[in-house]
N, C-alpha and C positions, 0 to 999 in steps of 0.2 A: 636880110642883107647886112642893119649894120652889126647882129649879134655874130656875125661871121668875120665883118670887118672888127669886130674888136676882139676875138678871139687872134687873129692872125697878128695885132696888135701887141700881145703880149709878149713880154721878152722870157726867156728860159730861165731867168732868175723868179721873174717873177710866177711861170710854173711851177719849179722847185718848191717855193714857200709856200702854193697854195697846197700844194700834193703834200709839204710837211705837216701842214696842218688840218688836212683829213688825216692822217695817219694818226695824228694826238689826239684827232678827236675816236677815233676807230681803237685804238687802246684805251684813251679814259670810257667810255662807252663798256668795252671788254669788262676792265676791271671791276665798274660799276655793277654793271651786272652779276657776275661773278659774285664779287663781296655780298651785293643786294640776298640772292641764293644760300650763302652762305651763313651766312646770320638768319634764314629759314628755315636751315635743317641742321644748324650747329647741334639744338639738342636731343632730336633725332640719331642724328650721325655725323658727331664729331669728326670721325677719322676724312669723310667726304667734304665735313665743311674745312677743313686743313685743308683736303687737295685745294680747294677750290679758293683760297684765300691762306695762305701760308705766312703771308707777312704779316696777319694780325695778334695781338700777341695776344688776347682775348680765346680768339678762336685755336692757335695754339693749345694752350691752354687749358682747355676745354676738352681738347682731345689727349693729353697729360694727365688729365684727369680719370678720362674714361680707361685709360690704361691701368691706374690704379689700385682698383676697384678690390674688393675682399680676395677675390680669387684670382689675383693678380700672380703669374710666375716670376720668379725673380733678375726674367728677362724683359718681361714687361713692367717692370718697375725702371729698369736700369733705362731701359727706354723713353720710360716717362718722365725720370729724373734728365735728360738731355732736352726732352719737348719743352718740360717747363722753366730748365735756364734760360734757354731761348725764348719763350714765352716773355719771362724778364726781362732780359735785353732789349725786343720789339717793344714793351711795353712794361717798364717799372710797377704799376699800380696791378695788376692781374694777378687777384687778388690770390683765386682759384690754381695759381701755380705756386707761390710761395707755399699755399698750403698741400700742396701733393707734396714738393717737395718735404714737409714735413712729415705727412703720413709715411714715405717712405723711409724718414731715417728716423721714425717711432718702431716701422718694422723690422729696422736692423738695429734695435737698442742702443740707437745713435742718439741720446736722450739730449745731448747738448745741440747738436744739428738740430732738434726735433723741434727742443724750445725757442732758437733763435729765428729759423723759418715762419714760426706759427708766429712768435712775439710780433716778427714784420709785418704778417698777415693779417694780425689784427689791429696791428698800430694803419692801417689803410684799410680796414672796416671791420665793423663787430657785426655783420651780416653772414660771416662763414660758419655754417653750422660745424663742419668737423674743424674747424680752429677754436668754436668756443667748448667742445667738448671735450677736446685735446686739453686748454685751457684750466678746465674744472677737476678733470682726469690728475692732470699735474703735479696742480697746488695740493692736492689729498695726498697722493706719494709723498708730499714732500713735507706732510702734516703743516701745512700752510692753511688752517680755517679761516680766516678773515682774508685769504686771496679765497680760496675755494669760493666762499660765501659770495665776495664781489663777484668773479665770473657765473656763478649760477642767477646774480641779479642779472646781470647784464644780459644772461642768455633765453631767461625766462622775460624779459621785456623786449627784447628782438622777435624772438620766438614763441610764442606766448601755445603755439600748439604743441609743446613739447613739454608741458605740463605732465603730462600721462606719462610720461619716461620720467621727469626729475622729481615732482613730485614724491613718489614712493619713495625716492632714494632717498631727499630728505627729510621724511617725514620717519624714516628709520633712524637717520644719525642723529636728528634730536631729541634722543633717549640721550647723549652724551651731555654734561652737565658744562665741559668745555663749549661743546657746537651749543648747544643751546642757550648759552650765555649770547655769543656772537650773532646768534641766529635773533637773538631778540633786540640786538643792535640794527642789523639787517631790514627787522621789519617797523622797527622804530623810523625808519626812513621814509616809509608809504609808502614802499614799491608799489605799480599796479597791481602785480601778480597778489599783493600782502591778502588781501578779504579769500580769493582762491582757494589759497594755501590752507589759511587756518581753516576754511571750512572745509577741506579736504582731511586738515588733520584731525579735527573732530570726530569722522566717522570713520576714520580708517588706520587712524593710527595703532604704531605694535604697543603700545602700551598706554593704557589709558589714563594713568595717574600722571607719566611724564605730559602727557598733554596739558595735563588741568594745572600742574606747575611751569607750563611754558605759558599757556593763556594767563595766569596770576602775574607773571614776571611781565607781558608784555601790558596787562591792564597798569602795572605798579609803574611802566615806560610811558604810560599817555596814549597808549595803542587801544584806540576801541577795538575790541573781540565784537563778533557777531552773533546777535540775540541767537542765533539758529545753528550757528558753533556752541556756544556755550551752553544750550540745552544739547548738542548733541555730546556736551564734554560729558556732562552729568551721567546721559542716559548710559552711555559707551561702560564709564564705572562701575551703573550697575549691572549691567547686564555682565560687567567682569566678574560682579560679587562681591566688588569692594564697596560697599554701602559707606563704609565710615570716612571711606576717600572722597565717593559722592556727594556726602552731607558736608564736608567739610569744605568741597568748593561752592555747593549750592550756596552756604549759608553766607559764601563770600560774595557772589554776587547780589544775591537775595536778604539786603540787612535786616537784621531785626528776626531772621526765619528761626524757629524755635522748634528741636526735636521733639518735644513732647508735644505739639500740636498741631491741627492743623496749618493751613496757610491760606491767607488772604478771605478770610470768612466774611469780607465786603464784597467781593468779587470787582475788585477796585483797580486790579491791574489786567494787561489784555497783552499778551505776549502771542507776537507772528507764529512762534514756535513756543510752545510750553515745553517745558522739559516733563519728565514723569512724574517731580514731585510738585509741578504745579495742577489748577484745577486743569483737566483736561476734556472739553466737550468735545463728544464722539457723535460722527456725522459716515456710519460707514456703507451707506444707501442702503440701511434695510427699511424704510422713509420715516426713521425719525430728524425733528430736523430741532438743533441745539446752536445755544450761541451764547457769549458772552460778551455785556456791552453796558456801558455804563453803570455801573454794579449792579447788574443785574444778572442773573441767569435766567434766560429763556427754553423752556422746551415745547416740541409739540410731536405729538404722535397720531396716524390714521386710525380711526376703527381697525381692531384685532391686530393690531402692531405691539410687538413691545423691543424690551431687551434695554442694554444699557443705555446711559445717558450722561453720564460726567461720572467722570474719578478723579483719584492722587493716588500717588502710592506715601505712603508712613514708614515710617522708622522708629515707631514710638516703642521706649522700653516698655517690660513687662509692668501690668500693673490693670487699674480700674479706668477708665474712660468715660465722659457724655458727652451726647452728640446736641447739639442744638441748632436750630434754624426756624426762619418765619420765610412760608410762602405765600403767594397771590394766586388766586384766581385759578386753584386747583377744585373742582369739584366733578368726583365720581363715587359711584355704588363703593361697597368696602372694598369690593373682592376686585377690583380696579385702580385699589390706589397706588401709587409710587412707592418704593420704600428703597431706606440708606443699607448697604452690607457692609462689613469690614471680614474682608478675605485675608486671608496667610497665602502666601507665593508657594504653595503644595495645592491650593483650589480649597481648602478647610475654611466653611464658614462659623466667624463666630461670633454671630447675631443679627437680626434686622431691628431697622429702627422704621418704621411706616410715617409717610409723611400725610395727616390728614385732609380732611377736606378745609382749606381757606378760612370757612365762618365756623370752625371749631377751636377755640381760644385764640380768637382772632389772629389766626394762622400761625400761632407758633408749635413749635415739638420740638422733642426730647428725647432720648432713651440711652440706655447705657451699654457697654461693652467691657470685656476683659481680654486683656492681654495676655496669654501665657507665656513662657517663657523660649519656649521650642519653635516661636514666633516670629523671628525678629525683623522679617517685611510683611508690609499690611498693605492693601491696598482697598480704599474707601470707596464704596461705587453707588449710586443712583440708576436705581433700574423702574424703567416703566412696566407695569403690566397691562397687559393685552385689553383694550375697553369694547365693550358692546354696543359704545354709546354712538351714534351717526357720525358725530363731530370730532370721535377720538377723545383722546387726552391733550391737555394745555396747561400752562402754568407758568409761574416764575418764581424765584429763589432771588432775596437780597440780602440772607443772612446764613451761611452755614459754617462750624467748629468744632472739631472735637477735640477738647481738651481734658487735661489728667480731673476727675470727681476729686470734688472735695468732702 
């Protein structure tokens, strides 16, 4: 009774306002929803999140976009160029419409249109992939390298998966003695991408000599190269056939390295990656098992196992050579012992040197080699042969060299 009495109580003003305000609430409710929906399947379906939210200039925009696209006709451009001023309008910062707008007045070789759209669009974020590549695209038209450079830092630390596209492209242009000037400015700065790069350019670059003179310039910047780039700069060289390009940066990073002889006959240094002209022990699971560690060289082998066990490759001119070294704790029959080859890069051996058993001149040896002239890569190698013995073959090396005979 009194919910009846206070119904009848109310005056028609005061109906009016309540019935206004279900109504506000019954469109904000609408809109809500609506909008909610719409930011659901914006990237879905653009064109549906527009019906369903038209005043947002985000979602606009988004569907401006989708009009654009490669195989856009030049009605659906004209179209998308109106979505996305409007998009503006609703929304100044959208971001995604300044840059359609540019895409399409790139495609009408509206190059000033093109720039001053994308310029907007990144000046309100460096997160739009086709405004930073618009961006990079540009400044190279316009032989702009040190913009180029900038936008590809900028685009490669946004976008750091987009390595695999920029990458290659510039690891071609810094054959150019201009870009690669700049380019060593670039990485003089630390980008994140900088360790990537070089080590992408080490194994893939088009020319392997411009590599080894871009990693020199950027070591002579204060730029550490990486141990595993720079044997892959070496290797790249020679495998080009330029030996005299490969010795010539090896011996820049490797002080004191001497063509005429071996290298590091302590076995003193331990590199993540050897390059080919370092010692190299080979672990290629036929179960020989090698290692190098505290100067020392380790090997061991199963019963009836053999095959290689450490190399380098040489560049030693023609000429007389001896090999010398002292082992531990090698002891087998003869016809089991270890011995040194020096090969020519055609498979031509020309000589072994046997390394004896441990308590035979208290493990040291020697033997000699010749170089000839139709020679001029050698590669130095340690090969186990095959043991009968239960326990295999075992040993270690803290001394090997081969240097010119005197």
């Amino acid at each position: 009774m009194s919910f009846r009495r206070d119904l009848a109580r109310r005056s028609p003003k005061e109906w009016a306002v309540r019935l206004a305000l279900a109504a506000v609430v019954v469109v904000l409710g609408y809109y809500s929803l609506t909008f909610t929906l719409a930011q659901a399947v914006v990237k879905r379906d653009p064109r549906l999140a527009y019906r369903l939210a038209p005043y947002d200039g985000r979602i606009t925009a988004a569907y401006a976009t989708s009009l654009a696209g490669p195989d856009a006709t030049p009605k659906d451009r004209a179209r998308a160029d109106v979505l996305a001023k409007r998009a503006l309008q609703q929304d100044p910062t959208a971001v995604a419409a300044a840059a359609t707008l540019g895409v399409n007045a790139a495609i009408r070789n509206d190059q000033a249109a093109a720039r001053r759209y994308f310029a907007y669009a990144q000046k309100l974020s460096r997160r739009d992939l086709r405004t930073q590549l618009f961006m990079i695209e540009d400044a190279v038209q316009r032989n702009d390298i040190p913009g180029a450079l900038h936008q590809y830092d900028i685009t490669l630390r946004v976008f750091p998966n987009m390595a695999d596209m920029l990458y290659p492209v510039l690891a071609s242009a810094s054959g150019d003695p201009d870009i690669r000037r700049e380019l060593v400015k670039t990485l003089a700065g630390k980008p994140m991408w900088s360790e990537g790069f070089v080590n992408y350019l080490a194994g893939n670059g088009p020319d392997p000599k411009s590599t080894a003179i871009l990693f020199l310039a950027l070591r002579r910047a204060g730029v550490v190269v990486p141990e595993t780039a720079q044997a892959g700069a070496v290797n790249a060289l020679i495998a080009g056939g330029q030996t005299d390009a490969a010795w010539s940066y090896y011996a820049s990073i490797r002080l004191g390295a001497e063509r005429r002889r071996s290298r590091d006959p302590r076995f003193t240094a331990i590199w993540e990656t050897p390059s080919q002209l370092d010692w190299t022990p080979i672990n290629d699971g036929s179960g020989l098992t090698t290692s190098i560690q505290g100067g020392i060289f380790d090997f061991a082998a199963p019963a009836s196992v053999g095959g290689p066990m450490l190399q380098q490759l040489q560049l030693l001119p023609p000429g007389r050579y001896r090999l010398t070294g002292h082992s531990v704790g090698v002891e087998q029959t003869a016809s089991a012992l270890p011995y040194w080859t020096l090969r020519c890069q055609n498979g031509r051996e020309l000589g072994r040197v046997e390394v004896p058993n441990s308590n035979v001149a208290n493990g040291n040896f020697s033997g000699m080699f010749a170089v000839p002239a139709d020679c001029p890569v050698q590669t130095l190698v340690l090969t186990a042969r095959a043991s009968d013995a239960i326990a295999g073959l075992s040993g270690q090396l803290d001394r090997v060299e081969l240097a010119p005979a005197r």
